[in-house]
C-alpha positions, 0 to 999 in steps of 0.5 A, a space after each residue: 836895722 832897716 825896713 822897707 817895701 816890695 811889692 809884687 804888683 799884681 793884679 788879681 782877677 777877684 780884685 782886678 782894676 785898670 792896670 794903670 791906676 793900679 800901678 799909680 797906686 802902687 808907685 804912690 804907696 812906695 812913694 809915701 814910704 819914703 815920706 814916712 821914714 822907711 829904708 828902701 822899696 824894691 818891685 819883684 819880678 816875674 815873667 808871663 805871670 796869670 795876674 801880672 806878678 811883677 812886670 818890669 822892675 826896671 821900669 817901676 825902679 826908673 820911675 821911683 828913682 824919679 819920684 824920690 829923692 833919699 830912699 834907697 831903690 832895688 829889685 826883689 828879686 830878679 831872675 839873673 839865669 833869664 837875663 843877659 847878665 851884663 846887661 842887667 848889670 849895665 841897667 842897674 849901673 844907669 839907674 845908680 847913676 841917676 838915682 845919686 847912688 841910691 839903687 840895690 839888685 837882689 838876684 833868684 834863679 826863679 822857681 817857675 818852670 814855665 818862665 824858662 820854657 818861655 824863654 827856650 831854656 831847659 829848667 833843669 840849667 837853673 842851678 848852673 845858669 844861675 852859677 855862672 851868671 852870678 859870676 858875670 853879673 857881680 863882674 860887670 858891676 865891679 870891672 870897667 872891662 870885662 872877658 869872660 868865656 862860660 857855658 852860656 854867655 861869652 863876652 870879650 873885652 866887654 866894656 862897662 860904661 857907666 860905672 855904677 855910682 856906689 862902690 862897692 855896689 850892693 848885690 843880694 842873692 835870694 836863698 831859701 836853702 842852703 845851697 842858696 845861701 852858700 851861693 849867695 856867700 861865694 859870690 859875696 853878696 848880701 844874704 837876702 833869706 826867704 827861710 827863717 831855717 837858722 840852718 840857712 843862715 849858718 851855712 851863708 856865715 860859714 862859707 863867708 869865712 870859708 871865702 876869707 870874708 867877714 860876715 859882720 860886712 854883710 846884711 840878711 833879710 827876712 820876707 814878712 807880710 805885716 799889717 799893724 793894726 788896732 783891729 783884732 787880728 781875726 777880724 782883719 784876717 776875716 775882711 781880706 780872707 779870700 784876697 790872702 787865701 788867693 795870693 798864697 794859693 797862687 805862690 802854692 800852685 809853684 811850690 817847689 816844682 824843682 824839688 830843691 827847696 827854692 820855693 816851699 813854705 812848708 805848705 805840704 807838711 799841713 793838710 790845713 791850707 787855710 791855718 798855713 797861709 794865716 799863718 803866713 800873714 803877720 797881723 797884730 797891734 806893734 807890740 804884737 810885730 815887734 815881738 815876732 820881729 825881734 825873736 827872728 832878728 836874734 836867730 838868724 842876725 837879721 839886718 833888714 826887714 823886707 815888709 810884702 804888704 799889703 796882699 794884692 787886692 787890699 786898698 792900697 790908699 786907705 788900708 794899706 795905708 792906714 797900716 803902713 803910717 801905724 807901722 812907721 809910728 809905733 814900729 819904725 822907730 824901735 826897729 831902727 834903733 836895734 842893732 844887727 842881731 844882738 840883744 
């Protein structure tokens, strides 16, 4: 199994800082991850966001793929329905090139109506542009020349140089339901979860044998927000209450505004909004996350642990840290050492 980082970037008013230093920070967190023996690290990726949540994954990738010199270097994830798909492909394909084979896309339709309406699209297209740029995107990525004649894009005789490095190249579609993880099977891409429902999973496994693939090919991946620790939980969770009460009460602000299940964590089935987003934070000792860890790797066959820690406004060179060199002592390498959902 795998573990890696992503990260959303913002900047959150009740913790704001110099955009610069802050991302330097970032950039030099994701950087020490490599230095402790993670797998990958990843941006995430909005648009017009209040607290600048996740702005430009490709220019942080361009700048990680520098820094680095092993780890593996993605998106998670990237709204395809507000790009040219074709060109994001083209974009991925240069960093693999540059980065030695080490790059990665995961690829959302987004779940913020306002990011459409900034870009003049009706967000009810949502589901058909994410179809058909599904279809474009994982097309430039494998074909040198490419027509493809759709709703929303047509392109003839499109010629894609350069190649990406990897063949096949690794593309992961998010998926919080079970259309989503259907989605995800058709277009044969890696199942990159945000819904620990064994429901999601079984509908990706399903409609992979229906495609005529074998599911043992493929990763999934699970979101979790881990802060290892020797503290007792609670007092952790009392230092950093407002900035996780703040970051989870923005993600709730667009919760399922689709009404699809693309974005709900369950947040209106509770009246308790601080229980649900504690709830959220996986806080504990290793023997504590690894138990957590491991009850999930078994229900859902999960291959890659996607850790969004730390919240925005936590330290990111002392108690992020400090936290991230626990996990990668005590954590790291029990995960490595378990096989892809099995006992």
């Amino acid at each position: 199994m795998r573990i890696g980082l992503a990260h959303e970037m913002s900047n959150p008013a009740i913790a704001a800082r110099p955009w610069s230093e802050l991302w330097e920070d970032h950039l030099w967190l994701l950087c020490e991850s490599e230095q402790l023996g993670f797998d990958f690290v990843a941006v995430e990726e909005h648009f017009f966001a209040r607290d600048g949540h996740g702005s430009a994954p490709i220019a942080f990738a361009a700048s990680l793929i520098q820094r680095t010199s092993s780890i593996r270097v993605g998106s998670w994830a990237s709204i395809l329905p507000l790009h040219h798909p074709a060109l994001l492909a083209q974009e991925w394909c240069i960093l693999d090139q540059l980065s030695g084979g080490r790059t990665f896309i995961t690829v959302a339709p987004g779940y913020r109506q306002h990011e459409y309406r900034a870009f003049g699209l009706n967000p009810r297209t949502r589901p058909s542009r994410m179809e058909e740029g599904f279809e474009l995107l994982t097309r430039a990525l494998t074909e040198r020349v490419v027509t493809h004649h759709g709703k929303y894009w047509d392109v003839e005789d499109l010629e894609m140089q350069p190649p990406p490095l990897q063949d096949p190249y690794p593309v992961w579609g998010a998926a919080a339901s079970i259309p989503a993880a259907q989605r995800a099977a058709r277009h044969k891409a890696h199942l990159a979860a945000t819904s620990a429902d064994p429901a999601v999973y079984a509908a990706y496994v399903e409609e992979l044998r229906a495609q005529g693939e074998d599911p043992a090919r493929y990763r999934v991946s699970l979101p979790f927000s881990i802060n290892v620790t020797l503290e007792e939980p609670d007092e952790v969770w009392r230092r950093n209450r407002d900035l996780v009460m703040h970051r989870w009460a923005e993600a709730d602000s667009y919760s399922d505004q689709y009404g699809d299940g693309a974005f709900n964590f369950g947040y209106r089935d509770n009246p308790d909004t601080e229980a649900r987003y504690r709830a959220n934070e996986l806080i504990g000792n290793p023997d504590q996350v690894l138990s957590v860890l491991d009850s999930m790797r078994l229900s859902i066959n999960l291959s890659d642990v996607v850790c969004i820690y730390p919240p925005p406004g936590v330290p990111l060179r002392s108690e992020a840290a400090d936290s991230l060199r626990l996990l990668a002592k005590e954590v790291l390498p029990v995960i490595h050492g378990w096989q892809q959902g099995t006992a």
